[in-house]
C-alpha positions in Angstrom: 16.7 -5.4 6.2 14.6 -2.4 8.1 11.3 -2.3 6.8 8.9 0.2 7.5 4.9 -0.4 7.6 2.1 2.2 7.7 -1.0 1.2 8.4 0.2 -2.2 9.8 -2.5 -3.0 12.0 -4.6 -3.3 8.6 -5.6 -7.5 8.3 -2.9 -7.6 4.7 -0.4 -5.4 6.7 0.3 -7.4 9.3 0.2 -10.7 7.4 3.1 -9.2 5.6 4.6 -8.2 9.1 4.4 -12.0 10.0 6.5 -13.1 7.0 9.0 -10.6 7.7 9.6 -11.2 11.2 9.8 -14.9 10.6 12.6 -14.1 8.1 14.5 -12.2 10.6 14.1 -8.4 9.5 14.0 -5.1 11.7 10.2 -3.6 11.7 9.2 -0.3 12.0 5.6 0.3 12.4 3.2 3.0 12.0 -0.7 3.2 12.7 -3.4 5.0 14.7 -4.2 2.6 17.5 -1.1 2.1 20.2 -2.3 -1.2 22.0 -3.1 -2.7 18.6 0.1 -1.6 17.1 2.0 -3.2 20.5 0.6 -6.3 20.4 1.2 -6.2 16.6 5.0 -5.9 17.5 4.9 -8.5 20.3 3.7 -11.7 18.0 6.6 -10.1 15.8 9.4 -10.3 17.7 8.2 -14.2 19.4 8.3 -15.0 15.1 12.0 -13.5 15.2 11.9 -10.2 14.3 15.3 -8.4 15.1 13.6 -5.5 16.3 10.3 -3.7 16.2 9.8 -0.3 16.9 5.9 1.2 17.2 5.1 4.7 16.7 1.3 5.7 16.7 0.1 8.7 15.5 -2.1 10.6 12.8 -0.8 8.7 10.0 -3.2 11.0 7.6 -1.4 14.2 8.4 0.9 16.0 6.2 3.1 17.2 9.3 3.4 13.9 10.6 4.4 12.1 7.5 7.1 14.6 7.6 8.8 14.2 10.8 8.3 10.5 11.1 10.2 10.1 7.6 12.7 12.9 8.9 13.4 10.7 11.8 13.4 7.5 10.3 16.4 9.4 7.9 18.0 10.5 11.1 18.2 6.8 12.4 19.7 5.2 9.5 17.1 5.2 7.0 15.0 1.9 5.8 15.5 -0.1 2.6 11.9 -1.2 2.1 8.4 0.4 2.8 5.0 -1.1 2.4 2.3 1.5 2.6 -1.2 -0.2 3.4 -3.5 1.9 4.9 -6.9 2.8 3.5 -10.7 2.7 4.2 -13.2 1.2 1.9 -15.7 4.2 1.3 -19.2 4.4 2.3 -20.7 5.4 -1.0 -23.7 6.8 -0.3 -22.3 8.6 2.9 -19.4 10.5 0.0 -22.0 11.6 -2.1 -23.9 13.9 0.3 -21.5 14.6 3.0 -18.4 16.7 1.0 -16.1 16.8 4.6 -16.5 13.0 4.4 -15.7 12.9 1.0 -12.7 14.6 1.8 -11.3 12.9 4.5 -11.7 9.9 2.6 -9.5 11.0 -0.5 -7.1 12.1 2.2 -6.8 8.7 3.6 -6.9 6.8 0.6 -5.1 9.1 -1.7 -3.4 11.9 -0.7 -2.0 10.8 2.8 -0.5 7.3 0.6 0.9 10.0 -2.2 2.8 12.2 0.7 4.5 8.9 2.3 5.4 7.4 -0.6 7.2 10.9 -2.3 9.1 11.6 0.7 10.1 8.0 1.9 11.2 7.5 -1.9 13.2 11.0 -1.1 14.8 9.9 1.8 15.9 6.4 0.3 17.3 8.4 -2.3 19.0 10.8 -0.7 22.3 9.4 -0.7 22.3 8.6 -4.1 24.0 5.7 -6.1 24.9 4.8 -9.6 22.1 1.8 -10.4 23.7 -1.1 -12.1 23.2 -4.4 -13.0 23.8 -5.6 -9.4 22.4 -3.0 -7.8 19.0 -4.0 -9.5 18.7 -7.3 -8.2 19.3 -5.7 -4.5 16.5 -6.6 -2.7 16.6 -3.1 -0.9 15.0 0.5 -1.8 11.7 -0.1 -2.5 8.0 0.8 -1.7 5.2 -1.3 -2.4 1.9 1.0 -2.0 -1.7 -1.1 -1.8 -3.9 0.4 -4.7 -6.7 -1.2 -5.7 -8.4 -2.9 -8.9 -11.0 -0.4 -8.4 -9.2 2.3 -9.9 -8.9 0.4 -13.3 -11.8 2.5 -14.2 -14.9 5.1 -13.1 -18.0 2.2 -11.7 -21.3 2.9 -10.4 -21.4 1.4 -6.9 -18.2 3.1 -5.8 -16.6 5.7 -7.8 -15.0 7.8 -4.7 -13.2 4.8 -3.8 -12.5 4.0 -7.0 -11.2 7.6 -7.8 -8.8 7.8 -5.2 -7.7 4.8 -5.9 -7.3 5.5 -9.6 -5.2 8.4 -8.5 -3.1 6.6 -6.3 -2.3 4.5 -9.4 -1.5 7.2 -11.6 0.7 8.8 -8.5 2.7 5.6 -8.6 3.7 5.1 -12.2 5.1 8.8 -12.4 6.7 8.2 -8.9 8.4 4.7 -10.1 9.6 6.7 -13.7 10.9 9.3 -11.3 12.8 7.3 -8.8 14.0 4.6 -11.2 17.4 6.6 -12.0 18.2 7.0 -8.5 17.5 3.3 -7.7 14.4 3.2 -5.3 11.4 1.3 -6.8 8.1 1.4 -6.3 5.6 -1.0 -6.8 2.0 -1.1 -6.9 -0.3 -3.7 -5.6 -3.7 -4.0 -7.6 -5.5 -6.6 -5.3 -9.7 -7.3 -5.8 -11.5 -8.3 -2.9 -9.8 -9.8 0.1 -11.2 -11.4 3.3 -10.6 -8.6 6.1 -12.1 -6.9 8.4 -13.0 -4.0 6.3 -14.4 -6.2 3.6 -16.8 -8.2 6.6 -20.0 -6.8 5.2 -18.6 -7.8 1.5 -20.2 -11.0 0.0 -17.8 -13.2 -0.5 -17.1 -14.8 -4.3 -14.6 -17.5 -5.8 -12.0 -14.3 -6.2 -11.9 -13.3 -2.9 -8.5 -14.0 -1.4 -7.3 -14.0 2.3 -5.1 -11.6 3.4 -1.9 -13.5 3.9 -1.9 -14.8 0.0 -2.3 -10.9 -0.6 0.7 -10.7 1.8 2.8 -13.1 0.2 2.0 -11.5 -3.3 3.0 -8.2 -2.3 6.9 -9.8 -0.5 7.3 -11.4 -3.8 6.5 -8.2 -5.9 8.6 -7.1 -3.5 11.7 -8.5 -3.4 11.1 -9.4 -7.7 11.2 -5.3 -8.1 7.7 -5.9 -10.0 6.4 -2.6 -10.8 2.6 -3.4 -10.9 1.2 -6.6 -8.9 -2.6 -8.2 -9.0 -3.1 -10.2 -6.6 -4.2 -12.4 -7.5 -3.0 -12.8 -11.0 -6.7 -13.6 -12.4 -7.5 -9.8 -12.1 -4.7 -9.0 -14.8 -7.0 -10.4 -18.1 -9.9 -9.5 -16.1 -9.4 -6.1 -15.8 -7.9 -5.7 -18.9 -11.3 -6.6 -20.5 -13.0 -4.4 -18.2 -10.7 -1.2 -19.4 -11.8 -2.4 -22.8 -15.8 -1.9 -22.4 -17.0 0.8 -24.4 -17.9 3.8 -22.2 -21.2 3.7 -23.8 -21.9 0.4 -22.3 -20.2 0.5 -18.8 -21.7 3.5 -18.0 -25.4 1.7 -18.6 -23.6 -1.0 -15.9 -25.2 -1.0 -12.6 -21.7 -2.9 -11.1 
């Protein structure tokens, strides 16, 4: 398979990168940082990648989004897509600096929307009847990192929470959309996991390492599942969270 990551030099990314290249698949990645992104690509092709192919740019930006997708159509298109980039918001920088605010629902919201609309688009451009068959196809499909943090508003980190809430949102109309024309999209709800971002994070019993993450999200993957928590435990968790009355989780200091 061809397999396009953005954001891959994120810590989850390229765990995911490692299980692919050890399966024997063609890599296409995308990030910011060039060295990082060729070294990235190095390790993958001595695990067995076919090929890897690093392009490094302003993955935020509208413009780029569309010609990299363009030329990823032009070359043959891909069959799957993880989209993984994101930063974890400084809340008390977002709620007195509004351009920071900004770029930071353009980088975990917006930007993730844009990639996942048009490389949906492209995979569906040559459009094919979906059948029985055609659904256990391991091909046409995006998995896009969201967070359990959009389950609902919080009071330590609703910017990050919001944009991640949207993202969520974004994805189930996005997976009702594309279903018809056979491209799936999944969305991965993980908690806390043990990267770099998270380094300043106390770690807890839920905290997972970034290649169990990884090997959630291939599975979700390659099963077509539409929404993944990773790990599972979050699933009843979350669903009792959702449940609290707003009266009560809005008294919450968590």
């Amino acid at each position: 398979m061809k397999i396009v990551v953005v954001g891959a030099t994120s810590a989850i990314a390229q765990a995911a990168i490692r299980i692919w290249a050890g399966e024997g698949h063609t890599l296409i990645v995308f990030g910011r940082n060039n060295s990082e992104l060729e070294r990235i690509a190095a390790d993958a092709r001595v695990r067995g990648a076919v090929a890897v192919t690093v392009h490094a740019g302003e993955i935020t930006s509208n413009a780029y989004i569309a010609s990299a997708v363009d030329s990823l159509a032009v070359n043959g298109g891909v069959d799957q897509a993880l989209i993984a980039h994101g930063s974890l918001t400084d809340a008390e920088r977002a709620a007195t600096e509004p351009d920071y605010l900004a770029r930071e629902f353009t980088v975990n919201f917006t930007s993730a929307c844009v990639w996942a609309q048009l490389l949906a688009n492209a995979m569906a451009a040559n459009e094919q009847p979906v059948t029985k068959t055609s659904r256990g196809d391991r091909s046409r499909t995006i998995a896009v990192i969201s967070s359990v943090a959009g389950e609902r508003g919080r009071y330590s980190n609703f910017a990050y929470g919001a944009a991640k809430a949207g993202l969520t949102a974004f994805c189930d109309g996005l997976r009702a959309k594309m279903l018809p024309r056979g491209v799936y999209i999944v969305t991965v709800k993980p908690g806390t996991v043990d990267t770099p971002m998270t380094a300043h994070m106390k770690r807890g019993a839920l905290t997972a390492s970034a290649e169990s993450v990884a090997r959630g999200i291939v599975g979700a993957m390659n099963n077509k599942t539409d929404i993944a928590y990773l790990p599972l435990i979050w699933w009843p968790i979350m669903s009792i969270v959702r449940a609290i009355p707003e009266r009560i989780a809005k008294k919450l200091k968590w």
